[in-house]
PyMOL Python script that loads the backbone (N, CA, C, O; Angstrom):
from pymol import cmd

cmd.read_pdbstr("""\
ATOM      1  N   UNK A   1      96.671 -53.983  -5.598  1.00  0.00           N
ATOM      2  CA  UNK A   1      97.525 -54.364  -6.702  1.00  0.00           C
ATOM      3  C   UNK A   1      98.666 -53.364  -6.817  1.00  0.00           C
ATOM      4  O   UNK A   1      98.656 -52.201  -6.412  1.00  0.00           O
ATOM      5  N   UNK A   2      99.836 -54.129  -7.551  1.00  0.00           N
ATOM      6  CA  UNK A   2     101.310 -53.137  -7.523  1.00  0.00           C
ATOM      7  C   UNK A   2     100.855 -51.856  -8.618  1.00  0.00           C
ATOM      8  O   UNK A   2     100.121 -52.189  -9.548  1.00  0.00           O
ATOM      9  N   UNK A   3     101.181 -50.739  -8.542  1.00  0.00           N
ATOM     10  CA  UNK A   3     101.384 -50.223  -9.524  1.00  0.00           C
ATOM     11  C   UNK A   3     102.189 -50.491 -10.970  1.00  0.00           C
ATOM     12  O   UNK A   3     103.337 -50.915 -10.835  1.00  0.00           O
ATOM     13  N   UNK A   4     101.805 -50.330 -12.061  1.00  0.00           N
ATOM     14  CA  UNK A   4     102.857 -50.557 -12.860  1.00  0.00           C
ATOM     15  C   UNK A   4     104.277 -49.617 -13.104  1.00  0.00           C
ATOM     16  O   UNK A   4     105.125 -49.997 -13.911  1.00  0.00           O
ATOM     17  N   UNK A   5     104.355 -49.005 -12.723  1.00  0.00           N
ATOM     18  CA  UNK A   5     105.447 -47.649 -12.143  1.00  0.00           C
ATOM     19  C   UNK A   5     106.563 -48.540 -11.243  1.00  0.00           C
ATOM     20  O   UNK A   5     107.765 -48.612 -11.496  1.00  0.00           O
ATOM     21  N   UNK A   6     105.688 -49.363  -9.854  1.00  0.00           N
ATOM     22  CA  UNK A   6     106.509 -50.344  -9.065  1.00  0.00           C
ATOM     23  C   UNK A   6     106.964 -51.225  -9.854  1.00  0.00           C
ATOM     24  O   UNK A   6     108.137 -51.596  -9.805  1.00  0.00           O
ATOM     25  N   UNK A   7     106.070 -51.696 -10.719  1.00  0.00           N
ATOM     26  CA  UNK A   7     106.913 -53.218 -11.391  1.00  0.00           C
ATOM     27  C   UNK A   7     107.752 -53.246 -12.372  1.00  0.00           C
ATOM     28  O   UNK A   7     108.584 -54.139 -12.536  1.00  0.00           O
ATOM     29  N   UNK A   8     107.505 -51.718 -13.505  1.00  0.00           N
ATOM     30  CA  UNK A   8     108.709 -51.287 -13.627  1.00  0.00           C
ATOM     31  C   UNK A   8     110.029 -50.960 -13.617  1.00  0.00           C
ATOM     32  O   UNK A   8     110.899 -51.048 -14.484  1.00  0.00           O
ATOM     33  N   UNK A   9     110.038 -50.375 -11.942  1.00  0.00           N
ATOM     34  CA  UNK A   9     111.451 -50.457 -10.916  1.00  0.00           C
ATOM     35  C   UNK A   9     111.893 -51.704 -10.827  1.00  0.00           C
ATOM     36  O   UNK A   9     112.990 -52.050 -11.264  1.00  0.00           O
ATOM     37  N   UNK A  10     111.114 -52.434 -10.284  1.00  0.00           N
ATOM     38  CA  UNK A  10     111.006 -53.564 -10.072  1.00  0.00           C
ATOM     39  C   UNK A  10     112.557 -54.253 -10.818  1.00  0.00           C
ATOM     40  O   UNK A  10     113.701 -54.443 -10.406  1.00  0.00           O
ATOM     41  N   UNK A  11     111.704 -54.507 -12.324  1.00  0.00           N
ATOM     42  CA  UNK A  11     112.116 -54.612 -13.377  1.00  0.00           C
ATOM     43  C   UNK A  11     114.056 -54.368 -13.492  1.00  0.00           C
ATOM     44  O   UNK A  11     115.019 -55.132 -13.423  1.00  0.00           O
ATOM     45  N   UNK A  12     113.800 -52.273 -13.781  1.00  0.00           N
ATOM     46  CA  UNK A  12     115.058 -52.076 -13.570  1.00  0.00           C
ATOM     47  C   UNK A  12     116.311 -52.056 -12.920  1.00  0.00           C
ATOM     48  O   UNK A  12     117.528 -51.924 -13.049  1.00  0.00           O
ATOM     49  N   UNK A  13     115.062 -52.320 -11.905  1.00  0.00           N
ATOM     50  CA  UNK A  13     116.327 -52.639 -10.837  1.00  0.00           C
ATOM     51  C   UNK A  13     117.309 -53.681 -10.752  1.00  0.00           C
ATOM     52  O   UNK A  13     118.514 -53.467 -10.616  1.00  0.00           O
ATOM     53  N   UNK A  14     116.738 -54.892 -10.841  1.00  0.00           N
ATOM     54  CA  UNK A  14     116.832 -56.255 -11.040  1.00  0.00           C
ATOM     55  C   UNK A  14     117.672 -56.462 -12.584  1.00  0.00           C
ATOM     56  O   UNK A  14     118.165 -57.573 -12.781  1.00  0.00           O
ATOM     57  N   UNK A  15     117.807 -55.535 -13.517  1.00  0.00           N
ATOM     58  CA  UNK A  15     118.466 -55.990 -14.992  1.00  0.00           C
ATOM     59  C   UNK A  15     120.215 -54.652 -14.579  1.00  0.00           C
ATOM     60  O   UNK A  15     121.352 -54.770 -15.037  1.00  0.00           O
ATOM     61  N   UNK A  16     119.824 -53.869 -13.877  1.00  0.00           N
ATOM     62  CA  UNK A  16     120.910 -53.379 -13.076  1.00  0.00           C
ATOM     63  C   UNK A  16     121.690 -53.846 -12.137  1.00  0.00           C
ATOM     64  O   UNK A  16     122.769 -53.345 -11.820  1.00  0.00           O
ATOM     65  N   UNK A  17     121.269 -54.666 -11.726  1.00  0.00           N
ATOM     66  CA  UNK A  17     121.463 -56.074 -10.689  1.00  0.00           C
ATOM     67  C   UNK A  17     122.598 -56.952 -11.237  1.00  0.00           C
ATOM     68  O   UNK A  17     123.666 -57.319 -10.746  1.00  0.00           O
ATOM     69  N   UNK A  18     121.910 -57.197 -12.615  1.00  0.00           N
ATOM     70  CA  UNK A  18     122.789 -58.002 -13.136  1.00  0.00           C
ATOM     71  C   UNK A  18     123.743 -57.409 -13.677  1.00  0.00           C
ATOM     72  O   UNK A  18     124.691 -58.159 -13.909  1.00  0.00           O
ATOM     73  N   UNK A  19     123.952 -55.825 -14.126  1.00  0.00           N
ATOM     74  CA  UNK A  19     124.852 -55.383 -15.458  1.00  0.00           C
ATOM     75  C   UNK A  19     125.703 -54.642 -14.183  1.00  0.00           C
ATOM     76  O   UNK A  19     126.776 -55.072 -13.758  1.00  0.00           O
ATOM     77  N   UNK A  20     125.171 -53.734 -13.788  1.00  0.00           N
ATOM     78  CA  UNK A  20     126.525 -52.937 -13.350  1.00  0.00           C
ATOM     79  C   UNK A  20     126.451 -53.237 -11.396  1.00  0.00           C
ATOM     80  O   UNK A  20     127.487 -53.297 -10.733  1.00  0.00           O
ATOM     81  N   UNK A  21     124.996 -53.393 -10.749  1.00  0.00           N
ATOM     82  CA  UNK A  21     125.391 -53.744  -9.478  1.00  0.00           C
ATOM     83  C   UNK A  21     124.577 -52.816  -9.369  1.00  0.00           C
ATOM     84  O   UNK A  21     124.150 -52.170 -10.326  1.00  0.00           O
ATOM     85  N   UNK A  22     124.132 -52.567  -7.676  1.00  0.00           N
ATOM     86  CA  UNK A  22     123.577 -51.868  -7.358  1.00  0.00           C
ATOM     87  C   UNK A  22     124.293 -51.273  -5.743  1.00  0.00           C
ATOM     88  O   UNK A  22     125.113 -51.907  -5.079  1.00  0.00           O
ATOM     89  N   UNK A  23     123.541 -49.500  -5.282  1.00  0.00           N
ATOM     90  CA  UNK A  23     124.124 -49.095  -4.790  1.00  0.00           C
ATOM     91  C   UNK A  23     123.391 -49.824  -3.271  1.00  0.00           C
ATOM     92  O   UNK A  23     122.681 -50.824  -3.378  1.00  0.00           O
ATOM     93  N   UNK A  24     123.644 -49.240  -2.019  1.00  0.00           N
ATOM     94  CA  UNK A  24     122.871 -49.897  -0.616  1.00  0.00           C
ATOM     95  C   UNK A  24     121.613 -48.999  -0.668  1.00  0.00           C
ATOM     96  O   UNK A  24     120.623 -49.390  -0.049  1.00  0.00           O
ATOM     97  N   UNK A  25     121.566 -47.996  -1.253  1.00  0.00           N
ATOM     98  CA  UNK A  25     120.144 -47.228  -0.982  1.00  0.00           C
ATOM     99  C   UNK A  25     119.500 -47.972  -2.249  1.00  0.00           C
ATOM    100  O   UNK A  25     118.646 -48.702  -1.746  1.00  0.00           O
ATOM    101  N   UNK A  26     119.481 -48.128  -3.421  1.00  0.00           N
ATOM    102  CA  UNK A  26     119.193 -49.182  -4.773  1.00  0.00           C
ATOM    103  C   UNK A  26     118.795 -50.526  -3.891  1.00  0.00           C
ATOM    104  O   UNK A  26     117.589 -50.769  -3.849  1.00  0.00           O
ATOM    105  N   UNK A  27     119.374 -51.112  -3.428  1.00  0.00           N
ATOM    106  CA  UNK A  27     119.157 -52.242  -2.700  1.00  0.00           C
ATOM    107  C   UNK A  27     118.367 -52.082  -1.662  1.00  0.00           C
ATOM    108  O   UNK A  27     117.860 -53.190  -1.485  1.00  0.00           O
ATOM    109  N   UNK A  28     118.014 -51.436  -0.967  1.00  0.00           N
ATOM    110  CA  UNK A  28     117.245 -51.559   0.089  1.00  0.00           C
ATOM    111  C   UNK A  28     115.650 -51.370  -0.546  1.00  0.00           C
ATOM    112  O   UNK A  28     114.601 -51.969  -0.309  1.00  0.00           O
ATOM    113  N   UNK A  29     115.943 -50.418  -1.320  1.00  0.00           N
ATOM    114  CA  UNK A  29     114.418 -49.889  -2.221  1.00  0.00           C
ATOM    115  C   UNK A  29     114.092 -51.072  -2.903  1.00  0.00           C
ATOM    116  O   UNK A  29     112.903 -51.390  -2.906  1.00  0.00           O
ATOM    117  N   UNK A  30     115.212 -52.066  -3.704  1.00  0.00           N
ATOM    118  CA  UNK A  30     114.590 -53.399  -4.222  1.00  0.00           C
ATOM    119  C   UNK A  30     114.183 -54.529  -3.180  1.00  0.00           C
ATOM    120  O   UNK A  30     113.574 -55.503  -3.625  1.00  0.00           O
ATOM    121  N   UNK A  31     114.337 -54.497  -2.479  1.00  0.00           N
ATOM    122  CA  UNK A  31     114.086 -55.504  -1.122  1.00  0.00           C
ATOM    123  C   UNK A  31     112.633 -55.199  -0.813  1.00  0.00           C
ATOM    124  O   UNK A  31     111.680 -55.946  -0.595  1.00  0.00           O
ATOM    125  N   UNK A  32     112.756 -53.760  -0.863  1.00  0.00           N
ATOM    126  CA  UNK A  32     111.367 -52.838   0.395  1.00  0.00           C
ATOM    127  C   UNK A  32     109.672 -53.280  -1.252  1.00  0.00           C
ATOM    128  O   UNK A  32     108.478 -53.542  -1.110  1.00  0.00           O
ATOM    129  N   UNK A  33     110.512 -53.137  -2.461  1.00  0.00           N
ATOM    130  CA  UNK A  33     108.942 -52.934  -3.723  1.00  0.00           C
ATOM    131  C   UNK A  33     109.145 -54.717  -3.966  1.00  0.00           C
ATOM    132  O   UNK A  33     108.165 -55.152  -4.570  1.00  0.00           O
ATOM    133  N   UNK A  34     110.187 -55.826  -3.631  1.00  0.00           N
ATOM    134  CA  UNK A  34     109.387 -57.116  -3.898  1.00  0.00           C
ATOM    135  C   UNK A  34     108.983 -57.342  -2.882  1.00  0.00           C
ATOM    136  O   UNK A  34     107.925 -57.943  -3.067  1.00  0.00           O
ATOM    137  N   UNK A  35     109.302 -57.158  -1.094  1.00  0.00           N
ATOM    138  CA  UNK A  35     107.902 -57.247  -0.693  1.00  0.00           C
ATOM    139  C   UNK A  35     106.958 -56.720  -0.810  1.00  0.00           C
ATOM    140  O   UNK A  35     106.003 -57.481  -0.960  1.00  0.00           O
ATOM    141  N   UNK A  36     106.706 -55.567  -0.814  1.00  0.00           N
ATOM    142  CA  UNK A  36     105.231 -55.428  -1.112  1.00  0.00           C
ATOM    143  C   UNK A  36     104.728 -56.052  -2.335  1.00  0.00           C
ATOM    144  O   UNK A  36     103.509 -56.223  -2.347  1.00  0.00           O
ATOM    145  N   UNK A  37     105.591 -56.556  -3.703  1.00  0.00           N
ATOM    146  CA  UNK A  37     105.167 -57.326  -4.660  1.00  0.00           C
ATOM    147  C   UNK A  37     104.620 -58.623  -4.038  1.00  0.00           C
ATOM    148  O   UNK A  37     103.401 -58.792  -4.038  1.00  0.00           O
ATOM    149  N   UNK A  38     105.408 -59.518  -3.526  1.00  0.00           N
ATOM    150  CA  UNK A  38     104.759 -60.760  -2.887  1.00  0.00           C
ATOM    151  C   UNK A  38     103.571 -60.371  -1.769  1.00  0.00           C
ATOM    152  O   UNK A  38     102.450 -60.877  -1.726  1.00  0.00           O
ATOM    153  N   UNK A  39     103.945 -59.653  -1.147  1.00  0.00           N
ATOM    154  CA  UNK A  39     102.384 -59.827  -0.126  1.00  0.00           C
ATOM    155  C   UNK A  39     101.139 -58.892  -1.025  1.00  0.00           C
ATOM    156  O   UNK A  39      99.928 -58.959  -0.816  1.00  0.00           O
ATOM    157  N   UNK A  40     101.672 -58.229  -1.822  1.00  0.00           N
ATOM    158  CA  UNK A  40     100.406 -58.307  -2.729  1.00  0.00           C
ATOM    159  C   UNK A  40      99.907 -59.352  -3.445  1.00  0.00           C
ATOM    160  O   UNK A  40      98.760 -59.313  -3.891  1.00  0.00           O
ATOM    161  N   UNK A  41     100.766 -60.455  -3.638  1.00  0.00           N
ATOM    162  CA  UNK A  41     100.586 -61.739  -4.674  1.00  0.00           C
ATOM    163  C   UNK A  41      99.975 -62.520  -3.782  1.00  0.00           C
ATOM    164  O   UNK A  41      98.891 -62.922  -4.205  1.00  0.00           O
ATOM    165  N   UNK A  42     100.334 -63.005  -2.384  1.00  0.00           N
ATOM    166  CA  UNK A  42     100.083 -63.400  -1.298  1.00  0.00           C
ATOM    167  C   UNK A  42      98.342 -63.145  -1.309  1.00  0.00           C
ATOM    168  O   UNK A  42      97.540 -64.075  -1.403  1.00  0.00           O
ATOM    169  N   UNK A  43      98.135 -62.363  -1.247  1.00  0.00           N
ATOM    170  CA  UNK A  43      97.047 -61.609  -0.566  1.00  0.00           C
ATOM    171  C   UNK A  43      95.940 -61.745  -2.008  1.00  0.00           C
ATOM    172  O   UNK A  43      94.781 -61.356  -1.870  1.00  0.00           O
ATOM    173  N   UNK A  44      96.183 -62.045  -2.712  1.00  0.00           N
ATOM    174  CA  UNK A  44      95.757 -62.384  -4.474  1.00  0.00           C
ATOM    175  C   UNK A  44      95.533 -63.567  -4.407  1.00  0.00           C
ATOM    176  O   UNK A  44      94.317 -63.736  -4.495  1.00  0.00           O
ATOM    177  N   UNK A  45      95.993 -64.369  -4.311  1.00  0.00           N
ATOM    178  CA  UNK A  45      96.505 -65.938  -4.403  1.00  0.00           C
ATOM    179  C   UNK A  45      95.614 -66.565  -3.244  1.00  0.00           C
ATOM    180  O   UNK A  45      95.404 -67.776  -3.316  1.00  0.00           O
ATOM    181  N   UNK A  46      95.141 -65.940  -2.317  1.00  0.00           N
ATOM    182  CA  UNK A  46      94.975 -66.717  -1.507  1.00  0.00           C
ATOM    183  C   UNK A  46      93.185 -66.324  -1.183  1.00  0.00           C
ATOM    184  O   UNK A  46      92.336 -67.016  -0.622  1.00  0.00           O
ATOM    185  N   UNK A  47      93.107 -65.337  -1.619  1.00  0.00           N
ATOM    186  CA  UNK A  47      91.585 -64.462  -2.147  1.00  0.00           C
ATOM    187  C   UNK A  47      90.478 -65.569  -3.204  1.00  0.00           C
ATOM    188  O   UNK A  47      89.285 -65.839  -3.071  1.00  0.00           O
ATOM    189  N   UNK A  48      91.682 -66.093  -4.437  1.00  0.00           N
ATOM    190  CA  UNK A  48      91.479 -66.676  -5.579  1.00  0.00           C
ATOM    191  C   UNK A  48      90.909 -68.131  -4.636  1.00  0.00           C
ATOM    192  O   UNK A  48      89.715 -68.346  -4.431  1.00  0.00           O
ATOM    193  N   UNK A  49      92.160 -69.127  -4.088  1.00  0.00           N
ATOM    194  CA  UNK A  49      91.886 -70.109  -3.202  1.00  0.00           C
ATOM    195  C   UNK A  49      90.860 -70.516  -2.874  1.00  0.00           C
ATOM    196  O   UNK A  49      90.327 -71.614  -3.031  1.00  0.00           O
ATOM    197  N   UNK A  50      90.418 -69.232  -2.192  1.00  0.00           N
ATOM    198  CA  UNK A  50      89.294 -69.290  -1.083  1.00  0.00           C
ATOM    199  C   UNK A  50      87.957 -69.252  -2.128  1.00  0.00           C
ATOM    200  O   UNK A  50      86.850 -69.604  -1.722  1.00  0.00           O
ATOM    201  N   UNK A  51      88.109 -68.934  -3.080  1.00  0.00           N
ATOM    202  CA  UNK A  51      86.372 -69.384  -4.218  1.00  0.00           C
ATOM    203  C   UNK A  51      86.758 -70.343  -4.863  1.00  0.00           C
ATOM    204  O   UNK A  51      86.046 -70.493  -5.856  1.00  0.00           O
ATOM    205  N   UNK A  52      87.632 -71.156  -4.778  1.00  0.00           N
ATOM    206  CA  UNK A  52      87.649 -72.685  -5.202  1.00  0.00           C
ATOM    207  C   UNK A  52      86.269 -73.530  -4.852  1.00  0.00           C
ATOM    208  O   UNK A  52      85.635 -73.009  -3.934  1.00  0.00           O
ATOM    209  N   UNK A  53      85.830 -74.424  -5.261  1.00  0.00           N
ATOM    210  CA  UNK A  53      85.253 -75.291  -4.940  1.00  0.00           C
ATOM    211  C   UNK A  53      85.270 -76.762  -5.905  1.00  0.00           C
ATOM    212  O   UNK A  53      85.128 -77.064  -7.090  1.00  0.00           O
ATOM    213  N   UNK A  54      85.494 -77.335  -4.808  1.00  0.00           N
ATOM    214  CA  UNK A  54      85.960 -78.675  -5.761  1.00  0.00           C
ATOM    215  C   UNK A  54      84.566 -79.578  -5.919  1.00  0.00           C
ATOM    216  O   UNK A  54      83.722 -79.751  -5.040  1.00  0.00           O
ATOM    217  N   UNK A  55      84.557 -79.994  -6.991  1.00  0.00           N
ATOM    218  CA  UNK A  55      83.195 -80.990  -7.310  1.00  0.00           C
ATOM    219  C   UNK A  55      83.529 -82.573  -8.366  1.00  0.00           C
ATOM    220  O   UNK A  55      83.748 -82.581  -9.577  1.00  0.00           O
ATOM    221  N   UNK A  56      83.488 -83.441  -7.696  1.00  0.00           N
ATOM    222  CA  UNK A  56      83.844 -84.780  -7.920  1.00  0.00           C
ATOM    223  C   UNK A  56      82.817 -84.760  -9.505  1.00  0.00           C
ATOM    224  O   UNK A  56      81.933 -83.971  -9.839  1.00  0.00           O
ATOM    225  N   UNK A  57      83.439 -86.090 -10.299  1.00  0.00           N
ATOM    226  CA  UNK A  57      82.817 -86.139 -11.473  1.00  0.00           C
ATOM    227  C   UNK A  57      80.998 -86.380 -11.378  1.00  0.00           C
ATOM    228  O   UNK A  57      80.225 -86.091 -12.291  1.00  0.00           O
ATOM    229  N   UNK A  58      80.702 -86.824 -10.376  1.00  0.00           N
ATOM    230  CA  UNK A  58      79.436 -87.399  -9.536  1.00  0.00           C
ATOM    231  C   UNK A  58      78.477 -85.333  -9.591  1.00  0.00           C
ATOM    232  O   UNK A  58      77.315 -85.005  -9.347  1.00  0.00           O
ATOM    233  N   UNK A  59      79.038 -84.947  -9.786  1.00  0.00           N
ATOM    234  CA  UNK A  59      78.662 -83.494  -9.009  1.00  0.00           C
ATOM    235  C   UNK A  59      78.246 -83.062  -7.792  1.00  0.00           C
ATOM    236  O   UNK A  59      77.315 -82.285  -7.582  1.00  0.00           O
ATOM    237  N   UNK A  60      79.146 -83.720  -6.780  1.00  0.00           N
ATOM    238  CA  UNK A  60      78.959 -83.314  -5.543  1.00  0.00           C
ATOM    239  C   UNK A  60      80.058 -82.686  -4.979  1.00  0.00           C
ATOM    240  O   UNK A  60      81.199 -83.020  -5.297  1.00  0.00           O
ATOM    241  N   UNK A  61      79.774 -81.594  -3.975  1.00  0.00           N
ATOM    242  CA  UNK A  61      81.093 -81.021  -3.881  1.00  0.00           C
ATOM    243  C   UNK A  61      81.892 -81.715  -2.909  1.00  0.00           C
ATOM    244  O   UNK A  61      81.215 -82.046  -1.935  1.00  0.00           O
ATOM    245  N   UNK A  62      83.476 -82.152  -2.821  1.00  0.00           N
ATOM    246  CA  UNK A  62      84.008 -82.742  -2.354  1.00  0.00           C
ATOM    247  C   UNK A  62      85.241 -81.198  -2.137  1.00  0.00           C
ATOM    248  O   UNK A  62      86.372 -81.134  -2.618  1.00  0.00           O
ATOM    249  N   UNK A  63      84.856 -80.602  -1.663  1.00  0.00           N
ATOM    250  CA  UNK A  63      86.150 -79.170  -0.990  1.00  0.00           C
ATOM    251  C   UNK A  63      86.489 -79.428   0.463  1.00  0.00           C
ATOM    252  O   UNK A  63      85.785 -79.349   1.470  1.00  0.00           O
ATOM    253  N   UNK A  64      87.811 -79.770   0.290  1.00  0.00           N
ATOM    254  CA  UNK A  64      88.135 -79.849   1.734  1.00  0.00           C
ATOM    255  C   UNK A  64      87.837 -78.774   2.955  1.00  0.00           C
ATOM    256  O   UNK A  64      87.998 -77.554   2.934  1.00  0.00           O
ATOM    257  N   UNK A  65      87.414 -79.506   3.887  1.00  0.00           N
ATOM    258  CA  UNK A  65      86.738 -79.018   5.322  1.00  0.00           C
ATOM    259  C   UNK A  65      87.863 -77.594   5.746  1.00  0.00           C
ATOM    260  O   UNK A  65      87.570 -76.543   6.316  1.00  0.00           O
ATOM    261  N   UNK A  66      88.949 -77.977   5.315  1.00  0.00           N
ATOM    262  CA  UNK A  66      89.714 -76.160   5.432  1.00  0.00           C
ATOM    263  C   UNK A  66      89.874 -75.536   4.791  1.00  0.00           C
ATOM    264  O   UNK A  66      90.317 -74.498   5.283  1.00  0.00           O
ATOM    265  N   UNK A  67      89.740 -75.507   3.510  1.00  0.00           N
ATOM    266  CA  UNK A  67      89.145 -74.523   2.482  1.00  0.00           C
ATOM    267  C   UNK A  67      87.776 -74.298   3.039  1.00  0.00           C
ATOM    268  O   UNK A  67      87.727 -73.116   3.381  1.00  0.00           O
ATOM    269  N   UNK A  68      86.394 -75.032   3.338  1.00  0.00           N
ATOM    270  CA  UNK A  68      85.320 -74.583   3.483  1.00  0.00           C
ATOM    271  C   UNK A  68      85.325 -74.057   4.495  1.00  0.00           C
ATOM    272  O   UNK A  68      84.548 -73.104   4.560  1.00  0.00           O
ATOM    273  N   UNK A  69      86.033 -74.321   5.581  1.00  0.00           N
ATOM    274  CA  UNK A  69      86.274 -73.412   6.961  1.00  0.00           C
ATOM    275  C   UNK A  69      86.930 -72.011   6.913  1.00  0.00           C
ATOM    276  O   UNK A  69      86.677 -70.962   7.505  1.00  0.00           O
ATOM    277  N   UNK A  70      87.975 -72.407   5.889  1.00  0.00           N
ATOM    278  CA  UNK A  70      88.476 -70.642   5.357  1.00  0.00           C
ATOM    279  C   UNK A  70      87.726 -69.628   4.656  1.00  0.00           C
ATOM    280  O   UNK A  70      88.077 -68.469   4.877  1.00  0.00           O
ATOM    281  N   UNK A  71      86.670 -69.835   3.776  1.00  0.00           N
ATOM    282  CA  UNK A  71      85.705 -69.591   3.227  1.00  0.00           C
ATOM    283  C   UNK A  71      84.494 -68.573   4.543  1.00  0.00           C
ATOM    284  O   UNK A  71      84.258 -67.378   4.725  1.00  0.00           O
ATOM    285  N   UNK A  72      84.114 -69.613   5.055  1.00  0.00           N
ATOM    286  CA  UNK A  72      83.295 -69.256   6.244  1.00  0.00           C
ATOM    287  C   UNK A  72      84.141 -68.452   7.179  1.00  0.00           C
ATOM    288  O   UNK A  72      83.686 -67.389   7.601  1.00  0.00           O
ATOM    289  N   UNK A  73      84.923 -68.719   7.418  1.00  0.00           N
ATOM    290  CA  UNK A  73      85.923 -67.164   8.638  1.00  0.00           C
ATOM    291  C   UNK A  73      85.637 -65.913   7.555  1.00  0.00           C
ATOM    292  O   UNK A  73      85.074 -64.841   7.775  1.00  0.00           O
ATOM    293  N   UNK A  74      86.341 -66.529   6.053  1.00  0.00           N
ATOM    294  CA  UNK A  74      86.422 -64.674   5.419  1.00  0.00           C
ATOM    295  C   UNK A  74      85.431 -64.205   5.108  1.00  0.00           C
ATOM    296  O   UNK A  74      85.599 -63.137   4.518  1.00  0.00           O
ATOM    297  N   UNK A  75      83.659 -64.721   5.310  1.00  0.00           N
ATOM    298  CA  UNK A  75      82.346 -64.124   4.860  1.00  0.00           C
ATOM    299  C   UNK A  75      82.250 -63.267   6.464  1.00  0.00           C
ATOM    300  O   UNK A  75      82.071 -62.066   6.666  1.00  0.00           O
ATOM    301  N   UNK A  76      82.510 -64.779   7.800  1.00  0.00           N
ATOM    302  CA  UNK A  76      82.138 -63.395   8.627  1.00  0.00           C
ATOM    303  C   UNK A  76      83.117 -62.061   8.880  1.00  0.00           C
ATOM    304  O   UNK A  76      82.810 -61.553   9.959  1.00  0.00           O
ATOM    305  N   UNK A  77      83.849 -61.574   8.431  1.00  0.00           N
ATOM    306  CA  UNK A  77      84.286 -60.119   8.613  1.00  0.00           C
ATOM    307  C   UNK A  77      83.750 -58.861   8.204  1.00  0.00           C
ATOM    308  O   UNK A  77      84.330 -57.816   8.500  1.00  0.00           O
TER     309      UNK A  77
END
""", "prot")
cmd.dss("prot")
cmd.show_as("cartoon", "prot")
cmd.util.cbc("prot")
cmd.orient("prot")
């Protein structure tokens, strides 16, 4: 997970963005903390996904065969 310190910057950077501009070293540092924001979200999001399980009103599970296949790759590691 991001630090809150990063999302902070984050933050200021981006409301500096809008008011006065930013410098190329400012800019490169905002480029370099939202990726690591998204592939931390990425990497969250897709963690969450994978304990889905879908179950029809019947109560049977109806989870598609690649979710349950994604499931089964990330137990064996």
């Amino acid at each position: 997970m991001i630090s809150d310190e990063k999302l902070d910057r984050i933050n200021e950077l981006a409301k500096r963005q809008k008011t006065t501009g930013l410098t190329a070293d400012e800019q490169d540092e905002q480029k370099d903390l939202r990726e690591e924001y998204l592939q931390n979200f990425r990497t969250s999001f897709k963690q969450q996904i994978q304990n889905v399980s879908v179950v029809d009103e019947n109560g049977n599970e109806v989870t598609p065969e690649k979710l349950r296949n994604a499931k089964g790759n990330r137990r064996s590691y």
